[in-house]
SEMAR-77205 format. One record per residue (C-alpha): residue number from 1; x, y, z. Coordinates in pm, whole numbers, plus 50000, padded with zeros to 5 digits. Example, Ala and Ser with C-alpha at 12.3 -4.5 7.8 and 13.67 -1.06 7.14 Angstrom:
BEGIN
+-----+-------+-------+-------+
:   k :    px :    py :    pz :
+-----+-------+-------+-------+
:   1 : 51230 : 49550 : 50780 :
:   2 : 51367 : 49894 : 50714 :
+-----+-------+-------+-------+
# end
This chain:
BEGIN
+-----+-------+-------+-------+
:   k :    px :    py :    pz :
+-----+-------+-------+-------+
:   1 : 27936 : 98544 : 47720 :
:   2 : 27872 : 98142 : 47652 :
:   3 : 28058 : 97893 : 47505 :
:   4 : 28013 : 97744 : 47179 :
:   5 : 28191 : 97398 : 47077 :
:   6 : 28329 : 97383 : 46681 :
:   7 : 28115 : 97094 : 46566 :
:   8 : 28361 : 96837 : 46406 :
:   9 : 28402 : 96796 : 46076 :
:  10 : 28204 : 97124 : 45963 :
:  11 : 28349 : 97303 : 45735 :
:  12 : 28215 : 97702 : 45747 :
:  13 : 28342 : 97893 : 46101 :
:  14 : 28139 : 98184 : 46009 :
:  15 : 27774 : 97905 : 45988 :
:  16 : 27569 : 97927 : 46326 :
:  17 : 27493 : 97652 : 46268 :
:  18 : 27799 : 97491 : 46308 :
:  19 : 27833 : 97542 : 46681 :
:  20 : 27643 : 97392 : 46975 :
:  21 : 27600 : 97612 : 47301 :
:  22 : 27778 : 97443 : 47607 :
:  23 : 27743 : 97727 : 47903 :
:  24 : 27941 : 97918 : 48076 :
:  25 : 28273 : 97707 : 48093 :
:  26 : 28493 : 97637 : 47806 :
:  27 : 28427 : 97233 : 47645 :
:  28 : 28789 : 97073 : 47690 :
:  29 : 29011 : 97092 : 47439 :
:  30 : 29328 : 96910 : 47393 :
:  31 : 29679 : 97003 : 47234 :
:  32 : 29794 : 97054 : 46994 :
:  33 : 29627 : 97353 : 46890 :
:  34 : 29582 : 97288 : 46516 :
:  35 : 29180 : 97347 : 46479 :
:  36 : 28899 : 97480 : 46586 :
:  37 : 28786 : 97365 : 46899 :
:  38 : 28549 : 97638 : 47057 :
:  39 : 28463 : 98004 : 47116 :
:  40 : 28323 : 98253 : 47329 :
:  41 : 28021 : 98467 : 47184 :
:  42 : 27751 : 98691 : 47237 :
:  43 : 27431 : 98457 : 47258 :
:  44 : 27160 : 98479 : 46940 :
:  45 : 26827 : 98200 : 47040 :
:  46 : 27116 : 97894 : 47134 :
:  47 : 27373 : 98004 : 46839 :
:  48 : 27682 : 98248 : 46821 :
:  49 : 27672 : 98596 : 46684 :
:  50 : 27919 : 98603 : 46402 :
:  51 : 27882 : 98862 : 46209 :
:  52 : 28121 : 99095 : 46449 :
:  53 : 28437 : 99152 : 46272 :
:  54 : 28682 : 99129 : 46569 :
:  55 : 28545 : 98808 : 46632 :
:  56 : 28609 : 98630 : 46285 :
:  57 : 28914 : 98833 : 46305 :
:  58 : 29039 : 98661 : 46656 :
:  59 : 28933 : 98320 : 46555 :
:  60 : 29103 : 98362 : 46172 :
:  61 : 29432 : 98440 : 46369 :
:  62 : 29365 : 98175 : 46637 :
:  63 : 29346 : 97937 : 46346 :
:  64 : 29646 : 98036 : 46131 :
:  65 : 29871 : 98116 : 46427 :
:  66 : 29747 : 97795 : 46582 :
:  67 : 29721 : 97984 : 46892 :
:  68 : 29458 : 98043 : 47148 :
:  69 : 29338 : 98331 : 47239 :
:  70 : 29053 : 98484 : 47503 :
:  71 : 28775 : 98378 : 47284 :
:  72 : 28901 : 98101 : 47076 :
:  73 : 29017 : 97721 : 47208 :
:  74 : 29209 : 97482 : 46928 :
:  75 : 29219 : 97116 : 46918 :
:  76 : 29418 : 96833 : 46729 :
:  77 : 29209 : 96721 : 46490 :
:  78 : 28952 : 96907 : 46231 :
+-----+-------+-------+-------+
# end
């Protein structure tokens, strides 16, 4: 599955939109692990597919744990 990068400063992690494709590799993503950084997803035309449960699920508890986890990276800053 491909790598999306969190576009900065958006506020809606279940938008598309919100995400930009960057391949096969995960973007970098400094510490500490406070935000949204990026995630790995099934491909939909150049945007994520959302709408699976365990994946909203995973990146929820990535974001209040403020740990990673195999398909969601967390950066310092929103």
């Amino acid at each position: 599955m491909p790598w999306y990068s969190y576009n900065p400063g958006a506020q809606d992690v279940s938008n598309p939109n919100n995400y930009t494709l960057v391949g096969s590799t995960p973007p970098s993503c400094p510490n500490p692990n406070n935000f949204l950084c990026a995630i790995q997803a099934a491909d939909n035309g150049g945007f994520p597919i959302l709408f699976l449960i365990w994946l909203i699920i995973e990146i929820a508890n990535a974001i209040n744990n403020r740990t990673e986890s195999t398909n969601v990276r967390l950066r310092p800053t929103p």
